[in-house]
Structures are given as structure tokens and as C-alpha cells.
C-alpha positions as CSV (number, residue, x, y, z in Angstrom):
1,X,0.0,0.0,0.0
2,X,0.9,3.5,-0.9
3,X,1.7,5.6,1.7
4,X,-0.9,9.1,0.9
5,X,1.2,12.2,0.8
6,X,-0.9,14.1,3.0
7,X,1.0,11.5,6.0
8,X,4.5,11.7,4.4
9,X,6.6,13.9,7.3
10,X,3.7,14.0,9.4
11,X,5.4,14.0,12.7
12,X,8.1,15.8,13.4
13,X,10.5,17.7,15.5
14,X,7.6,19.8,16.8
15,X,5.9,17.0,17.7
16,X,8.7,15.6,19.5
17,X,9.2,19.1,21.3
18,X,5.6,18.6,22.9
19,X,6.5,15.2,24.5
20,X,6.9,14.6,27.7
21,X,11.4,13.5,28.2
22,X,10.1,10.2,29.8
23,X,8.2,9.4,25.8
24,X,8.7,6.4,24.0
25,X,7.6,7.2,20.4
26,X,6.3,3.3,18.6
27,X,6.0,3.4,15.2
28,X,4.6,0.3,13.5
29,X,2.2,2.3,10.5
30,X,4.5,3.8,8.3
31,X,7.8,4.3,8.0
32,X,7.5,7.7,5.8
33,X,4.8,9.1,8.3
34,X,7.8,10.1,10.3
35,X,10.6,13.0,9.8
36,X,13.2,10.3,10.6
37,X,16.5,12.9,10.9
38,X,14.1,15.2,13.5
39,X,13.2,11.6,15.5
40,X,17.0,10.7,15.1
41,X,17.7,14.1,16.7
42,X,15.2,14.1,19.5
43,X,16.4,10.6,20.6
44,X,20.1,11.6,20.3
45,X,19.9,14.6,22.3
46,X,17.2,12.9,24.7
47,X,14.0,15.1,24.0
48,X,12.5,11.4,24.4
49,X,13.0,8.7,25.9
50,X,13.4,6.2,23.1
51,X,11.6,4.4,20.3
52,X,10.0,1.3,18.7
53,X,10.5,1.3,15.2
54,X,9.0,-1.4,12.8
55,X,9.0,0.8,9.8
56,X,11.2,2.8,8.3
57,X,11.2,5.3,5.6
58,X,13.4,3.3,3.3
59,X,13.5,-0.6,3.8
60,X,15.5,-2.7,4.9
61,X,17.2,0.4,6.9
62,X,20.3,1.0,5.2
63,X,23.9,0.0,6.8
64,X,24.9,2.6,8.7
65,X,21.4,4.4,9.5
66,X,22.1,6.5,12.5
67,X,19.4,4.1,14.5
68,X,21.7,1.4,14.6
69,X,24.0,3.8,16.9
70,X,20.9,5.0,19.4
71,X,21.1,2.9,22.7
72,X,17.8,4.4,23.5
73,X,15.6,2.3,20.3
74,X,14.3,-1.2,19.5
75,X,14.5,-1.6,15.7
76,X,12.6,-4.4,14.3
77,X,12.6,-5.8,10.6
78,X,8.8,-4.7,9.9
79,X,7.6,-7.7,11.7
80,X,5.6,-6.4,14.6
81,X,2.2,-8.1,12.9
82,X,3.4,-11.1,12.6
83,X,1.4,-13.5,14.6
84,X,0.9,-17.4,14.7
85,X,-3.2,-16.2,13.7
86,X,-1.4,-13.8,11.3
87,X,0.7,-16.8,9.7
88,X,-2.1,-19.0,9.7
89,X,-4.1,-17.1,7.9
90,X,-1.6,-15.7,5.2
91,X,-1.0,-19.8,4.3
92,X,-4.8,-20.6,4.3
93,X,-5.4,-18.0,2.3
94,X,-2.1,-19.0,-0.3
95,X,-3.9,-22.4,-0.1
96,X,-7.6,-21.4,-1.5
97,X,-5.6,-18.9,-4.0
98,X,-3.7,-22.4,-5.4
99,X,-6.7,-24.5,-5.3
100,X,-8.8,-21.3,-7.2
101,X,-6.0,-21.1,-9.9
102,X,-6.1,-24.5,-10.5
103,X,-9.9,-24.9,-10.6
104,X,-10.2,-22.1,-13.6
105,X,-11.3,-19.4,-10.5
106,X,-10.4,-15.9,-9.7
107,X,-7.7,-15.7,-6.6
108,X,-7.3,-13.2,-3.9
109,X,-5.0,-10.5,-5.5
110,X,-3.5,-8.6,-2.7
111,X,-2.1,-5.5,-4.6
């Protein structure tokens, strides 16, 4: 899914002004929703606590991403919805899709 570009930059460095030092900024939406050099700073300098990042603005975060440095976040490889339900469901679904495409039917096209 496209991210809209009325979300791209969305929070940023005045956000992170507003929080309270004790903040722990989670992002697990979208990677681009974020002005990640103003997060980078508030984290660095420690406006906020720290962060949970999922998503990033480019993926996979590049070698050398100023995150890696930042003792104060939890990166993750865009996996927080990964569930056992979450699995289940993805291979029940590739299942009916196979079965469909082999019975002449339309599949599930997830665009």
C-alpha cells in the first residue's frame, strides 16, 4: 500500500518538542509518516526517551542508519504483525488462492 502524501513527514521535530522526556515514540504504521533525521535528533539529544520502530522510511534500513547507533531504540525488521493467527491465515489464504487457480477461478489479489 501506498503511503498518501498528505501522511509523508507528518510527525516531526515539533511533535517531539511537545512530548513529555520520559516518551517512547512506537511506530509500526508507516515508515514515511515520520521526519526520521528530526526523531533521530530528539532521541540523540534525549527530548525522548526512546523508540520502537517497525518501519522505516526506506527498507530494509540502510547499513549505517544512525538508528543502529541510538542505545535508546528497539529496531525491528517490519515484523511487529506477525502473529501465529497472522501466519495461519496468510497460508490458508495461499492455499484457497492455489486451489482457485487451479480450478479455472479468480484468486485473492492482494495489490
Amino acid at each position: 500500500m501506498r503511503q498518501s502524501s498528505d501522511t509523508v513527514g507528518l510527525i516531526r521535530r515539533e511533535h517531539f518538542e511537545l512530548m513529555k522526556p520520559r516518551a517512547i515514540f512506537i511506530n509500526t504504521a508507516r515508515g514515511g509518516i515520520v521526519k526520521e533525521a528530526d526523531l533521530i535528533e530528539a532521541l540523540a539529544t534525549n527530548r525522548i526517551a526512546g523508540a520502537g520502530l517497525d518501519v522505516f522510511a526506506n527498507e530494509p534500513l540502510r547499513p549505517g542508519s544512525p538508528f543502529y547507533s541510538l542505545s535508546n531504540v528497539v529496531l525491528t525488521p517490519h515484523s511487529a504483525g506477525i502473529t501465529s493467527e497472522t501466519t495461519e491465515a496468510g497460508l490458508a489464504l495461499a492455499i484457497e488462492n492455489v486451489i482457485s487457480f487451479l480450478a479455472g477461478q479468480p484468486m485473492n489479489v492482494v495489490v
